[in-house]
N, CA, C and O of each residue as an XYZ file, in Angstrom:
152
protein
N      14.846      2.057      9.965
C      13.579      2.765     10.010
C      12.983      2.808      8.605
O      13.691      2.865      7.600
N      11.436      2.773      8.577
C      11.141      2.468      7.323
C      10.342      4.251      6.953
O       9.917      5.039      7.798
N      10.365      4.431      5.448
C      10.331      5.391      5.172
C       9.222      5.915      5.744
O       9.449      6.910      6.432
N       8.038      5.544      5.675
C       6.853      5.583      5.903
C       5.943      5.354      7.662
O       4.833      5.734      8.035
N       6.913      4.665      8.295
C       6.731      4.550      9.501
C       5.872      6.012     10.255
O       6.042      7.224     10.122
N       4.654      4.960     11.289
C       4.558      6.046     11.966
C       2.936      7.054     10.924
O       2.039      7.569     11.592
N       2.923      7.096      9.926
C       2.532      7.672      8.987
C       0.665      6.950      8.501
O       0.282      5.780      8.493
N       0.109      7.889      8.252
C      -1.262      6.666      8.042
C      -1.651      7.158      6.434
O      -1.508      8.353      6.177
N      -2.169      6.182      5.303
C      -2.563      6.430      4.364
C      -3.861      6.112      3.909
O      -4.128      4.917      3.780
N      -4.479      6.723      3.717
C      -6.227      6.734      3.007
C      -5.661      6.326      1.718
O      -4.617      6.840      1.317
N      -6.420      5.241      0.899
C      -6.652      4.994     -0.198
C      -7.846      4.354     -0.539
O      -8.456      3.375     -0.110
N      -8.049      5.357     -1.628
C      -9.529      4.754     -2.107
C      -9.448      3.975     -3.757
O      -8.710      4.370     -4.659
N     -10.375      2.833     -3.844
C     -10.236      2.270     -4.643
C      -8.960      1.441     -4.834
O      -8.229      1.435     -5.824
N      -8.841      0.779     -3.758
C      -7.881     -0.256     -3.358
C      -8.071     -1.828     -3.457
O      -7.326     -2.725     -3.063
N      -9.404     -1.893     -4.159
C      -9.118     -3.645     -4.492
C      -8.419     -4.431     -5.466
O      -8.214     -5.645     -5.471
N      -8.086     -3.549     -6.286
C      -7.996     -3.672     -7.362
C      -6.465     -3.105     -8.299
O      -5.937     -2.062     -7.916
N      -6.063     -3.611     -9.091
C      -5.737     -2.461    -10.023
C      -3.921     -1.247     -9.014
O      -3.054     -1.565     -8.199
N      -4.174     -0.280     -9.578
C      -3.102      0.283     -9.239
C      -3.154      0.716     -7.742
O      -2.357      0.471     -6.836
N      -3.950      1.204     -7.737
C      -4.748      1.016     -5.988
C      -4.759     -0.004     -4.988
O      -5.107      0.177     -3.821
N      -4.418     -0.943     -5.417
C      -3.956     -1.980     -4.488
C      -2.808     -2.116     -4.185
O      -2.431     -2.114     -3.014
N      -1.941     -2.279     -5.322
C      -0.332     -1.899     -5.342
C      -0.079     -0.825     -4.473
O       0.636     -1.043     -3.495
N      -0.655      0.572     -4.705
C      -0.314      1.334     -3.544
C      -0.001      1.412     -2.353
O       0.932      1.920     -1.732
N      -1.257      0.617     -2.003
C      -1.370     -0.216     -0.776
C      -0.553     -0.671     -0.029
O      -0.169     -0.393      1.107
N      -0.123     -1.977     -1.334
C       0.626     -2.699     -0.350
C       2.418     -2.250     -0.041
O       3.242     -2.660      0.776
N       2.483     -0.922     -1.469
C       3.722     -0.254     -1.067
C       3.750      0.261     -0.227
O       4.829      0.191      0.363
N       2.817      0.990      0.329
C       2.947      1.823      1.322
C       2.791      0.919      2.579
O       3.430      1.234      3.583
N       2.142      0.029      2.597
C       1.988     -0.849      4.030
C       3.354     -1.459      4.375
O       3.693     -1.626      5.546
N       4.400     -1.901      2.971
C       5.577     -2.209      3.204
C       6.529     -0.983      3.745
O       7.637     -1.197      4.238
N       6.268     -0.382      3.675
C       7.405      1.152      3.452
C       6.410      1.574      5.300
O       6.527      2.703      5.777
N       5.739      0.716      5.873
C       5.741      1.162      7.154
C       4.723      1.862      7.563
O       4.787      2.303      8.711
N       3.198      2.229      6.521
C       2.682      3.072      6.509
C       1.005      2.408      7.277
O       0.499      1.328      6.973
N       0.550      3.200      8.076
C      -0.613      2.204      8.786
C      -1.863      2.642      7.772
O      -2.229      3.816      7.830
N      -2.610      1.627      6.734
C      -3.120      1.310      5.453
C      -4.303      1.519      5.224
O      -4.902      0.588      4.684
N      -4.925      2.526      5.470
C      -6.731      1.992      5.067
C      -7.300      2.232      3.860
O      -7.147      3.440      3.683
N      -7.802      1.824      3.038
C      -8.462      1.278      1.987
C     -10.049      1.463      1.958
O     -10.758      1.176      2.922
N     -10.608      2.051      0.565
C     -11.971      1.029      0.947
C     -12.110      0.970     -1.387
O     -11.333      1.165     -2.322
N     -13.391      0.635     -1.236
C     -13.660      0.556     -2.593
C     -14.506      1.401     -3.041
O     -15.672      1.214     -2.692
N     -14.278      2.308     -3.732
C     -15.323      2.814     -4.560
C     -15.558      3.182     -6.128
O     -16.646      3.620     -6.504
């Protein structure tokens, strides 16, 4: 089971930068991902 499973994360300012990384940790770790840019 992944840590994050199940779980949804808002991130803003996700194209980029440390904000993207977030992203894609949390999308690995199971987490359902939304993003936008501002």
């Amino acid at each position: 089971m992944k840590l994050l499973e199940g779980k949804t994360a808002l991130i803003t300012g996700a194209s980029k930068g440390i904000g993207r990384k977030i992203a894609e940790k949390f999308a690995e770790h199971g987490a359902n991902v939304a993003f936008t840019y501002l």
